[in-house]
C-alpha positions as CSV (number, residue, x, y, z in Angstrom):
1,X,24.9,9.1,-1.3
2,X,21.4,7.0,-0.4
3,X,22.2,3.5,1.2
4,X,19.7,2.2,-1.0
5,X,18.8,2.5,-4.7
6,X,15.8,2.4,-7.1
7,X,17.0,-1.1,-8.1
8,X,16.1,-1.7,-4.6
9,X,13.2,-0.6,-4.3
10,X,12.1,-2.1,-7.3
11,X,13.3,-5.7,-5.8
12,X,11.2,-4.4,-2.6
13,X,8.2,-4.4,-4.6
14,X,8.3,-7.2,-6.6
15,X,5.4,-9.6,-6.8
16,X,8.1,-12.2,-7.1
17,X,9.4,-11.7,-3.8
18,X,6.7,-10.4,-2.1
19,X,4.7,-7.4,-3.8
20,X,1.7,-7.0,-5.2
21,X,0.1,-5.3,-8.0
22,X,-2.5,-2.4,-7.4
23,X,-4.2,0.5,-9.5
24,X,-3.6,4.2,-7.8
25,X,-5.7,6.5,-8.3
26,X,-5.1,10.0,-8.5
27,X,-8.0,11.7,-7.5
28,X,-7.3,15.6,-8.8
29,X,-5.3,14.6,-12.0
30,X,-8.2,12.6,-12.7
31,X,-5.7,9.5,-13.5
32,X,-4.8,6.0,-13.1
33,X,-1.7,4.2,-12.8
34,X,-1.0,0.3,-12.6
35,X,1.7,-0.1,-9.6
36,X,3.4,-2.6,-7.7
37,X,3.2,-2.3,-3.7
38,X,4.1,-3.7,-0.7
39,X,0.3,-4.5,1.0
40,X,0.4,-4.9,5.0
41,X,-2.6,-4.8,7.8
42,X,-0.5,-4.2,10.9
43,X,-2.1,-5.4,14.0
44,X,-3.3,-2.7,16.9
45,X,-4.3,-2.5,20.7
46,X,-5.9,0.3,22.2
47,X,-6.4,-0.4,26.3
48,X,-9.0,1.1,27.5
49,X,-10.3,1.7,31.4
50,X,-12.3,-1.8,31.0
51,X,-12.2,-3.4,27.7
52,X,-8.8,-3.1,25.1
53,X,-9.9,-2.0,21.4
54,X,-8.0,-4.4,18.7
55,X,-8.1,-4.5,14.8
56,X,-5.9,-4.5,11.8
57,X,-4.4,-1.1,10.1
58,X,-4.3,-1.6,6.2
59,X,-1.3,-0.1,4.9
60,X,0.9,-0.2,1.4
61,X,4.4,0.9,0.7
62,X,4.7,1.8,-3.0
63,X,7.9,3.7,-4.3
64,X,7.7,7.4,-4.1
65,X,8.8,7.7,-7.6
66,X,5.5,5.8,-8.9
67,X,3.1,7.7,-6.9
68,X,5.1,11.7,-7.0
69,X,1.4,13.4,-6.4
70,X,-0.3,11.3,-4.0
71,X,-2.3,12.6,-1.3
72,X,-5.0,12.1,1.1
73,X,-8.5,10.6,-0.2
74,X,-6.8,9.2,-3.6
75,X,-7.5,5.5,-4.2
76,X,-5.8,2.3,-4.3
77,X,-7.2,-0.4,-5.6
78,X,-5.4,-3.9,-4.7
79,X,-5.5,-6.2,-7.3
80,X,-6.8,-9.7,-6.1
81,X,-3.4,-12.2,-4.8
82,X,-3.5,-15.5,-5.9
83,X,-1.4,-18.8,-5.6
84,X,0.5,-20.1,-8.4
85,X,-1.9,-22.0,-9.6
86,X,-4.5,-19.5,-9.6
87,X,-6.4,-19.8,-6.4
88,X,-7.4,-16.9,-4.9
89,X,-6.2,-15.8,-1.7
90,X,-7.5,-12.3,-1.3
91,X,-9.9,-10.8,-3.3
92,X,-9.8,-7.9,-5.0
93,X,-10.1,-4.5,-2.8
94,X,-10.4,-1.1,-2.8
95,X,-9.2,1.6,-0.4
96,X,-8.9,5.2,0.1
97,X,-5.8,6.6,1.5
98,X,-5.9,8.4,4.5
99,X,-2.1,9.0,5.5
100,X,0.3,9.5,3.7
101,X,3.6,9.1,5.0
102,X,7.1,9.3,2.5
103,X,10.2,8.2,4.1
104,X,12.6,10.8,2.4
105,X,14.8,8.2,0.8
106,X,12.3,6.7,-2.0
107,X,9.4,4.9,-0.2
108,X,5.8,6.6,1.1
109,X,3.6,4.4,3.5
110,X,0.3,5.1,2.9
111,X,-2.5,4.6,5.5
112,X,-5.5,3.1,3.8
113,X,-9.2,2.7,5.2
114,X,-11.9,0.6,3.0
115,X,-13.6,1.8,0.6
């Protein structure tokens, strides 16, 4: 039995809480699907022999179950995230994937680059 459910990940995902709303697209069906997505720039380092290489990793978490056929240079598009009273806070962006990475329990990281 999974520790976690698809009620779960639903709450994961919830703009509500914490999720956003995107648009994947599936490049080979030729289709589009509105989503909701956990949206994340994780923070890297590379040292090198003089100088230390840093910059930010965009990266989404979606439910496995809303994305069944997603591979490598598909699209997301991340729908623009605004305050409550309708300011915006990040503009609208697009990205391809370039990773994609499902935990075997229900979620898939994807690895996204800008389009």
């Amino acid at each position: 039995m999974p520790l976690e459910s698809s009620y779960d990940f639903n709450s994961y995902v919830d703009p509500q809480i914490g999720g956003v709303t995107a648009t994947f697209n599936n490049i080979s069906a030729g289709n589009s699907t509105n989503i909701k997505i956990i949206i994340d720039q994780a923070y890297f380092n590379i040292q090198g022999d003089t100088i230390a290489v840093e910059g930010y990793q965009p990266r989404a978490m979606a439910k496995a179950s809303d994305i069944p056929y997603v591979s490598i240079n598909d699209q997301l598009t991340v729908h623009a995230i605004t305050t409550n009273n309708g300011s915006t806070l990040t503009p609208e962006t697009d990205f391809v994937i370039v990773n994609v990475q499902p935990d075997n329990v229900g979620m898939v990281n994807l690895i996204l680059a800008l389009q």
